[in-house]
C-alpha positions as CSV (number, residue, x, y, z in Angstrom):
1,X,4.3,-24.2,-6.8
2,X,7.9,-23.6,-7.9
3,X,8.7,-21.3,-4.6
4,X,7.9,-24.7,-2.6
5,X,10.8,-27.2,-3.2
6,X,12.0,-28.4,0.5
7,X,9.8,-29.6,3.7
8,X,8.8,-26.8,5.8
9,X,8.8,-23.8,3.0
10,X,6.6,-21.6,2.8
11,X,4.9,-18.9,0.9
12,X,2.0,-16.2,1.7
13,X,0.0,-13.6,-1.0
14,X,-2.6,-11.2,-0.3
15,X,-5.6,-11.4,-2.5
16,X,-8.2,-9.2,-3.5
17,X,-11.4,-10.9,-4.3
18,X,-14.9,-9.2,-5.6
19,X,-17.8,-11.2,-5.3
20,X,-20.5,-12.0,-6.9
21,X,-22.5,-8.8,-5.3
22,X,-19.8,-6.3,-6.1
23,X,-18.5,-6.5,-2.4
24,X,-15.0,-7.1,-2.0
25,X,-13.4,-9.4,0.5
26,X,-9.1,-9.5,1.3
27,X,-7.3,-12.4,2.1
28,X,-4.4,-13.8,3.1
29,X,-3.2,-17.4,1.4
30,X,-0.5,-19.2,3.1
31,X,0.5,-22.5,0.7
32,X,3.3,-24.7,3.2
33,X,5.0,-27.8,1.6
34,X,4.6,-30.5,3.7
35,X,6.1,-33.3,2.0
36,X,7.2,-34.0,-1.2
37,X,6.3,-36.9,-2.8
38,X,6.6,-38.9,-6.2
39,X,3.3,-38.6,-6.5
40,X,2.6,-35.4,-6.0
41,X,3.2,-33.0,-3.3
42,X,1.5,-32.3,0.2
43,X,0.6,-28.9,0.5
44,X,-1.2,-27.4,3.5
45,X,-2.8,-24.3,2.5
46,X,-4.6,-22.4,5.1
47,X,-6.8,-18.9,4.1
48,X,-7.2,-15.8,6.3
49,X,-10.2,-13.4,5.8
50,X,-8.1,-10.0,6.4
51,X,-10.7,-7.8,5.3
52,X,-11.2,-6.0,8.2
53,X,-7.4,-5.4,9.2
54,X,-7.0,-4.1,5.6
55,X,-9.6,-1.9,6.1
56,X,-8.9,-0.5,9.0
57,X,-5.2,0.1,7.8
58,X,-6.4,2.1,5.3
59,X,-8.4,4.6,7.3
60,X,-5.3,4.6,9.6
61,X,-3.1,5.7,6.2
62,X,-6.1,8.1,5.4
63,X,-6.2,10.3,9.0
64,X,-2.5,10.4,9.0
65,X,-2.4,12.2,5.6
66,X,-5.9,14.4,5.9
67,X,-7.3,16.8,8.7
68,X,-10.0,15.7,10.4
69,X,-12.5,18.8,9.9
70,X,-11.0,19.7,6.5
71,X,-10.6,16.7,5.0
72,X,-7.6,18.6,3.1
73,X,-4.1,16.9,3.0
74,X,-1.5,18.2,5.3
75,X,1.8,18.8,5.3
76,X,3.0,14.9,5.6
77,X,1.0,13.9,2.8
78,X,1.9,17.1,0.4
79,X,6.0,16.1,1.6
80,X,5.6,12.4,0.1
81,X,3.3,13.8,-3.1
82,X,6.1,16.4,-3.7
83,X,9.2,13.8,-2.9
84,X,7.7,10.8,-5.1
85,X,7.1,13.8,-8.2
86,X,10.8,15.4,-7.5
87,X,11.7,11.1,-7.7
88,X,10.3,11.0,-11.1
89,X,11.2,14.2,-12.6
90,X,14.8,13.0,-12.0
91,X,14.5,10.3,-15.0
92,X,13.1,13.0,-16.9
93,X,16.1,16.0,-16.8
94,X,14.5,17.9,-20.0
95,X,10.8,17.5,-19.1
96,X,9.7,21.0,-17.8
97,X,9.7,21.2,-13.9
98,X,6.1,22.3,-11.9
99,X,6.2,25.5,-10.2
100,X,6.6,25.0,-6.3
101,X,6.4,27.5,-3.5
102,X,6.5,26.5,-0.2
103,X,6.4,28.3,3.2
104,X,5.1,31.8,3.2
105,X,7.1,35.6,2.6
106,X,6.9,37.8,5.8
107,X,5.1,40.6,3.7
108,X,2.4,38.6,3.1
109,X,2.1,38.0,6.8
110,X,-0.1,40.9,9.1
111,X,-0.3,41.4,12.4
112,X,-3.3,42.7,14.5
């Protein structure tokens, strides 16, 4: 492990494992160099099942960008989609820009 070279360092990655059954399993790996030796190196490596924090995270991520009833995307998540394309239509000056209308005109607005 070429990120381990000194006593005491260590590294983590997030894995994404599907089993055997199709059902798919997160976790975290955390490799710590405990000593290095001429033989070989002492590595504790310790293995988190984060499954369910992952998963929950990602409903969180989902109701902050979708309404409830609607399930449509709201205004947060149209802001980022619109920012990330306006992002990467700026390495692209001569590609041909999208058509984007926000907000509303007050003649297309009636009262009661």
């Amino acid at each position: 492990m070429g990120e381990l070279s000194h006593a005491g360092d260590t590294v983590s990655a997030v894995c994404h494992i599907v089993q055997r059954d199709g059902s798919t399993r997160f976790v975290n790996s955390i490799n710590r160099l405990v000593a290095p030796t001429g033989e070989g190196d002492i590595i504790q490596k310790l293995v988190l099942d984060i499954t369910e924090h992952v998963e929950i995270e990602r409903a969180l991520v989902k109701i902050s960008y979708e309404d409830a009833l609607t399930h449509l995307f709201n205004r947060s998540r149209f802001r980022r989609d619109l920012e990330g394309t306006v992002k990467i239509l700026a390495h692209f000056p001569t590609a041909p820009r999208p058509a984007v209308r926000c907000g509303y005109s007050s003649s297309s607005v009636t009262s009661r």
